[in-house]
PATI-553981 format. One record per atom (N, C-alpha, C): residue number from 1; residue in one letter; atom name; x, y, z. Coordinates in steps of 0.2 Angstrom, whole numbers. Layout:
BEGIN
{NUM,"a","CA",{X,Y,Z}} ...
//
This chain:
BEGIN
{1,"x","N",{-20,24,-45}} {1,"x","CA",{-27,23,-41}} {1,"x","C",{-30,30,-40}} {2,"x","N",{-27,35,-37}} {2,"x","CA",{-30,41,-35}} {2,"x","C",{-31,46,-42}} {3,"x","N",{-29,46,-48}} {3,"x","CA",{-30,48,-54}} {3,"x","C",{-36,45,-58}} {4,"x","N",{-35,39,-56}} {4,"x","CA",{-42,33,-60}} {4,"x","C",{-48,35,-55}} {5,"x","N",{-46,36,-48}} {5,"x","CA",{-53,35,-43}} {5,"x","C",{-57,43,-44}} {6,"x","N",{-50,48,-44}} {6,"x","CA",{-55,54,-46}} {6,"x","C",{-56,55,-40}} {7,"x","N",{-54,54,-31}} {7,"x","CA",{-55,57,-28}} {7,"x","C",{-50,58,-22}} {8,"x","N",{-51,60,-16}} {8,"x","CA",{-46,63,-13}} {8,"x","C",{-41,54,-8}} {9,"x","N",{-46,51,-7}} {9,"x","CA",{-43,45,-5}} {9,"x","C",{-43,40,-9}} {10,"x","N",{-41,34,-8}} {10,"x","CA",{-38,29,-12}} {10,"x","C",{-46,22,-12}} {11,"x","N",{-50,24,-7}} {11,"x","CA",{-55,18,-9}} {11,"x","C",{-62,21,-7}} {12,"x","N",{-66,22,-11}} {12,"x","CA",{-73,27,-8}} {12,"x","C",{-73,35,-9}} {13,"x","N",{-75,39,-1}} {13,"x","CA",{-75,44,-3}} {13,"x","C",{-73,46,5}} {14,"x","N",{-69,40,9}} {14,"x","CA",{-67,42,16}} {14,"x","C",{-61,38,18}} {15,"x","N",{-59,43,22}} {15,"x","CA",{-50,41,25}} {15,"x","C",{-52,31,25}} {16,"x","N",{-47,29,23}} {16,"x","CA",{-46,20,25}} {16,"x","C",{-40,18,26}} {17,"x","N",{-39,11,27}} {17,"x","CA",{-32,8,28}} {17,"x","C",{-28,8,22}} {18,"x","N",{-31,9,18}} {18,"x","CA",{-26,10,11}} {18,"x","C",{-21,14,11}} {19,"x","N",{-28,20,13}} {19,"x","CA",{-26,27,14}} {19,"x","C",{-19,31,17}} {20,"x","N",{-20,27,25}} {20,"x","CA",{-16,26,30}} {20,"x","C",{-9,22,29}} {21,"x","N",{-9,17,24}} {21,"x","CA",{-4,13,22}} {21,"x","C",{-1,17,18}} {22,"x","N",{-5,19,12}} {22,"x","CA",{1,22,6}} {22,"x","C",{3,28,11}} {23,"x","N",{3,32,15}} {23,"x","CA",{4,36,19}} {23,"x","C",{13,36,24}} {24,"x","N",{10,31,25}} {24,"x","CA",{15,28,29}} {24,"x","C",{23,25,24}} {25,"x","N",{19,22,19}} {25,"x","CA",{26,20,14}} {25,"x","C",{29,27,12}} {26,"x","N",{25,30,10}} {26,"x","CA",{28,37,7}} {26,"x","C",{34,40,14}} {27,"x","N",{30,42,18}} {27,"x","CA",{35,43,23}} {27,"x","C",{41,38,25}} {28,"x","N",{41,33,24}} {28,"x","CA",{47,30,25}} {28,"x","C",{49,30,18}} {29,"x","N",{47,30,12}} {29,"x","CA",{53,31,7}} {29,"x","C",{55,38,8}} {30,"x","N",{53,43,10}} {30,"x","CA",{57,48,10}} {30,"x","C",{61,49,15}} {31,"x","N",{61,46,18}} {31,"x","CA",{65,46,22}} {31,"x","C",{73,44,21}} {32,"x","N",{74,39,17}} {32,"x","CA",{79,37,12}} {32,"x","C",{79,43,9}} {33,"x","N",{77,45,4}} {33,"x","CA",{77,49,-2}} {33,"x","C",{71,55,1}} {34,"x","N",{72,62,2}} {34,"x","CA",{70,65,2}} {34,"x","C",{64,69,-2}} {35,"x","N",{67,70,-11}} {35,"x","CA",{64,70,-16}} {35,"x","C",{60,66,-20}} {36,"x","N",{59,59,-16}} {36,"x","CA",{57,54,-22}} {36,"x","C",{50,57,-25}} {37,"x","N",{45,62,-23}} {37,"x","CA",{41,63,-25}} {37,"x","C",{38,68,-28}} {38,"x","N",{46,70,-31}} {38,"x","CA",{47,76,-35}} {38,"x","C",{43,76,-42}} {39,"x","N",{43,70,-44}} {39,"x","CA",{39,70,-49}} {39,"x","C",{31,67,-49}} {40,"x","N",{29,66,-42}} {40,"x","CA",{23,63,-42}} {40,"x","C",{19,70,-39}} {41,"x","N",{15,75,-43}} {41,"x","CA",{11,78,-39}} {41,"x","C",{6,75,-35}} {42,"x","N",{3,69,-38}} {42,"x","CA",{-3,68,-35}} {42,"x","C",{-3,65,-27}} {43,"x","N",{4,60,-27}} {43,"x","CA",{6,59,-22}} {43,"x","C",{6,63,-16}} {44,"x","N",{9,69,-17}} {44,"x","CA",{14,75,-14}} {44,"x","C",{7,79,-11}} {45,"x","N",{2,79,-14}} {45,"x","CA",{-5,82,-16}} {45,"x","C",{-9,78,-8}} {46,"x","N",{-8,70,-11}} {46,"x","CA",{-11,65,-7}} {46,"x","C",{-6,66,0}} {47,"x","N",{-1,65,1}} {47,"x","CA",{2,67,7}} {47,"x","C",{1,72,10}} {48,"x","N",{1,78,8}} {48,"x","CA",{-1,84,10}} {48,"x","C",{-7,83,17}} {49,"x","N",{-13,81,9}} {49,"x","CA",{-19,80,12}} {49,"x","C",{-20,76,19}} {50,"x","N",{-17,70,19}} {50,"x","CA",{-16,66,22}} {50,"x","C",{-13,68,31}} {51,"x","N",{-7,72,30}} {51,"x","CA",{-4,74,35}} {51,"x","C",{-8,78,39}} {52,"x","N",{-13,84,34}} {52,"x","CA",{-17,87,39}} {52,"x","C",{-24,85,43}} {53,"x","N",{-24,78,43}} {53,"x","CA",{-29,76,44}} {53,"x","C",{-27,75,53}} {54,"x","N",{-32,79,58}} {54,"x","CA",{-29,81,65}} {54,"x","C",{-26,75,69}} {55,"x","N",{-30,69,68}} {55,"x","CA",{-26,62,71}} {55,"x","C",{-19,62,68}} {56,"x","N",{-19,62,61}} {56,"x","CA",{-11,61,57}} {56,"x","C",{-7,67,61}} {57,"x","N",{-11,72,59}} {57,"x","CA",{-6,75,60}} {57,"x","C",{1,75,68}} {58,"x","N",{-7,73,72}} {58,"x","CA",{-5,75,79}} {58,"x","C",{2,69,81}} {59,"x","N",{-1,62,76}} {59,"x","CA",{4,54,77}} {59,"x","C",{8,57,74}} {60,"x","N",{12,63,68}} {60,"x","CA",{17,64,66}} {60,"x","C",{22,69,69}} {61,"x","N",{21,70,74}} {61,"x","CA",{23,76,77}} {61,"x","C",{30,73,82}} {62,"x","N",{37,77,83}} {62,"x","CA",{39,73,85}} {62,"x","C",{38,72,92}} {63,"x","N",{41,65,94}} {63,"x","CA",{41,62,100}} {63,"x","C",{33,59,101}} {64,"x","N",{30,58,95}} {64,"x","CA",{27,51,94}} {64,"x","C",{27,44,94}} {65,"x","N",{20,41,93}} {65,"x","CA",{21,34,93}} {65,"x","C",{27,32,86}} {66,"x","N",{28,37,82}} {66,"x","CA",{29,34,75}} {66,"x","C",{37,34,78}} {67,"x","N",{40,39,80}} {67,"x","CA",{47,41,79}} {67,"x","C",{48,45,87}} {68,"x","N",{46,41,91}} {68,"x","CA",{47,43,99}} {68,"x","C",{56,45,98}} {69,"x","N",{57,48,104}} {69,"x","CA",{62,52,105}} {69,"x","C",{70,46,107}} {70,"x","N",{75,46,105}} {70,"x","CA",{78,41,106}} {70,"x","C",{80,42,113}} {71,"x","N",{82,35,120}} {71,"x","CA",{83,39,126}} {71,"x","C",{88,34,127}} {72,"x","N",{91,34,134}} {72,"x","CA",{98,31,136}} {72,"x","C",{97,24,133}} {73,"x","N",{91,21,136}} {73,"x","CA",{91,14,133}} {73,"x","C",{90,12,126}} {74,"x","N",{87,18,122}} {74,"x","CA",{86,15,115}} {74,"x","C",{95,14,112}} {75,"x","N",{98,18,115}} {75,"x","CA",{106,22,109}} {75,"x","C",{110,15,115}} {76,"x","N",{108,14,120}} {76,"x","CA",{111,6,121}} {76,"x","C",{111,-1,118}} {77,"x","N",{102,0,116}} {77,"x","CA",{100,-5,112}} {77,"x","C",{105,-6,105}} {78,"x","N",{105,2,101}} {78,"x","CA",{107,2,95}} {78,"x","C",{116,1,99}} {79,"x","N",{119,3,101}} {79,"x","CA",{128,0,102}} {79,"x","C",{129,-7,101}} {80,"x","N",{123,-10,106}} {80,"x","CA",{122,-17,109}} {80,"x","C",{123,-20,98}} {81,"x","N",{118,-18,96}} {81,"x","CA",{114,-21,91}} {81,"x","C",{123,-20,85}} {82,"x","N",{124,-14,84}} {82,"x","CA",{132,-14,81}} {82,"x","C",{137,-14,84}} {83,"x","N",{135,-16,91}} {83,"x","CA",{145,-18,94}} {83,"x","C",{150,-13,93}} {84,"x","N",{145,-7,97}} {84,"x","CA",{152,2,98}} {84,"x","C",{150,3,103}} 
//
């Protein structure tokens, strides 16, 4: 879609939910696999872009909404949740 569209976002010529969403998978797939996007330049391009955009960037930062900082009660949750 970004190849075919010819421009920087995925629908028009401004930031949208599309935008926001392939954004957000990419970063969870790499998270698994940190080089899945070794052979996608335009994604790697598109994420780039995407992370410096001042809102993205600031929600990516750690001990945000996306990936707040684990605290006594989150790592009780997770023992409760596996039984250690």
């Amino acid at each position: 879609a970004l190849k075919d569209h010819g421009q920087d976002y995925l629908v028009g010529n401004k930031l949208s939910w599309a935008d926001i969403h392939l954004l957000e998978a990419i970063l969870m797939t790499e998270e698994l696999k940190s080089d899945i996007l070794s052979a996608f330049p335009l994604l790697q391009a598109f994420k780039g872009r995407m992370s410096n955009v001042p809102t993205i960037k600031k929600f990516l930062q750690p001990g945000s909404q996306r990936k707040p900082p684990l605290d006594e009660k989150s790592i009780a949750n997770v023992r409760k949740i596996f039984s250690f």
